[in-house]
N, C-alpha and C positions, 0 to 999 in steps of 0.2 A: 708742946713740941719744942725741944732743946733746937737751937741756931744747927747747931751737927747736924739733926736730923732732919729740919728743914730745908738744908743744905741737897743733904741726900735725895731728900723727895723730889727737890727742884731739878738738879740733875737727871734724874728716870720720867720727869714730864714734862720737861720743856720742849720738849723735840713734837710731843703730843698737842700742846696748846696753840704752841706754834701755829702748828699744821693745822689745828681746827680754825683759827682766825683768820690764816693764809686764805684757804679756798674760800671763808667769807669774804674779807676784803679786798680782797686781791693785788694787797701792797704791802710786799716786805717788812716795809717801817710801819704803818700801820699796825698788822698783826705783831713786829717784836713788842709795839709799845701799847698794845692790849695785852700781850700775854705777862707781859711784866707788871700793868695794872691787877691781871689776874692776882698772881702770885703776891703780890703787896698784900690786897685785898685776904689773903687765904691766910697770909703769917700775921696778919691782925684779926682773922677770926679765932686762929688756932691760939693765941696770945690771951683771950679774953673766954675761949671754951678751948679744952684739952680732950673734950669727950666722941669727937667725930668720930662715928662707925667706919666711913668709906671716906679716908680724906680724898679720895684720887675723885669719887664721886661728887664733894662736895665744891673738887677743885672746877668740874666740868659745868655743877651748876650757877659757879660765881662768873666762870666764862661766857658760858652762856646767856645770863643775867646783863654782863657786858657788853654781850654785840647787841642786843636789844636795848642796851642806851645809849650805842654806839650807832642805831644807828634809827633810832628816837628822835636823836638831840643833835648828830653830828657835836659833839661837844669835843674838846679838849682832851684830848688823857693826859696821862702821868707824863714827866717829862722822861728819856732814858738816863737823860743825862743826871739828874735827880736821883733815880737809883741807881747809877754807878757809883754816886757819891756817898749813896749809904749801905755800899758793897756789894749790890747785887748784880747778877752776870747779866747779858743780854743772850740772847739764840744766837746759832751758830750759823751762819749762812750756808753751809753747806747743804742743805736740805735745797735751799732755793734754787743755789745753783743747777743742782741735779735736776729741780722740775722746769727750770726755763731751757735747759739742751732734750727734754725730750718729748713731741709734738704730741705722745700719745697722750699726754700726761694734762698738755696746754687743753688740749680737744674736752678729756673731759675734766677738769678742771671750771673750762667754760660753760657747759654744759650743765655742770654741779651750781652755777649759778644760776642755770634756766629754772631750775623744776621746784617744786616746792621746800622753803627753809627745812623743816623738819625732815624730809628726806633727805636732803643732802648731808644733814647733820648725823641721822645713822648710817649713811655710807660714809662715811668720813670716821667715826667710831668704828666700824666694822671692820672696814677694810686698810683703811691706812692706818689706825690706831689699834689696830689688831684687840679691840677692847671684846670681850664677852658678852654675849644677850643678858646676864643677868647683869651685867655692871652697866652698860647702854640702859636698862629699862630702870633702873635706883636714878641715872642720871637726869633721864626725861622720866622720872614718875610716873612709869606705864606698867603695866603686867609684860611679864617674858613674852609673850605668845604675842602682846599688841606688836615687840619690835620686830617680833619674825614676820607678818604680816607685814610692817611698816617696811622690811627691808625688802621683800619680796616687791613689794608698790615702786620700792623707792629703786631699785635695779632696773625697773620695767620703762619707766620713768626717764631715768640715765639714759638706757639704750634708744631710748625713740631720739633724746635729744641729740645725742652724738650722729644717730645715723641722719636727722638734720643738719645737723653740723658737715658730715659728712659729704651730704649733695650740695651745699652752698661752696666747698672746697673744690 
């Protein structure tokens, strides 16, 4: 993958990765500076194999691979300021702003942190990453049919917590 195209790709998923780290961690700097370890991580796979079938796939499973040593190890990540230096963008805050002014968003949000990691990871592909049952299930290694199930569980799930959420408001 040519720097151009790398370029390109970063641009149509940073806004994605973002977001998938966001509702993990639930800190701005945090997920910029996971999503940017992401992407480092993907233009040194891409660097050393040029053959990835699904790069957007393969981006979701170096992400994912991340928060689970993120949050393993509480380790270190990458610094940003490190990859500003070797040209790369950081996220745009404008996503965050938009979810800190709107309470529907906070509720579940928080909520997405109650119920089990794997569901909240296909509502989060589903619905805020507008991704496809077939690209969700290459992502998490399941059959199409497992994430329609998983998303129906994972919906059922959401709504109990919210309406928790809900009576303690």
């Amino acid at each position: 993958m040519s720097k151009e195209e790398f370029y390109q790709f970063y641009q149509q998923n940073i806004d994605s990765i973002f977001r998938f780290f966001y509702f993990r961690v639930n800190s701005s700097e945090t997920a910029r500076d996971l999503s940017a370890e992401a992407f480092l991580k993907f233009f040194q796979a891409t660097e050393k194999n040029n053959s990835i079938k699904n790069p957007r796939a393969f981006l979701f499973q170096i992400s994912r691979h991340l928060l689970v040593d993120f949050y393993r190890q509480r380790k270190p990540v990458v610094s940003l300021d490190e990859l500003q230096e070797k040209g790369l963008e950081v996220a745009e805050e404008s996503f965050l702003e938009g979810l800190e002014k709107d309470e529907d968003l906070k509720t579940i949000q928080k909520a997405l942190t109650k119920i089990r990691p794997l569901y909240s990871e296909v509502i989060i592909f589903y619905y805020f990453d507008n991704l496809p049952l077939k690209e969700i299930a290459l992502i998490l290694n399941k059959k199409e049919n497992n994430i329609r199930v998983l998303l129906h569980r994972a919906m059922k799930a959401l709504k109990e917590e919210v309406e928790k959420e809900e009576h303690l408001s």
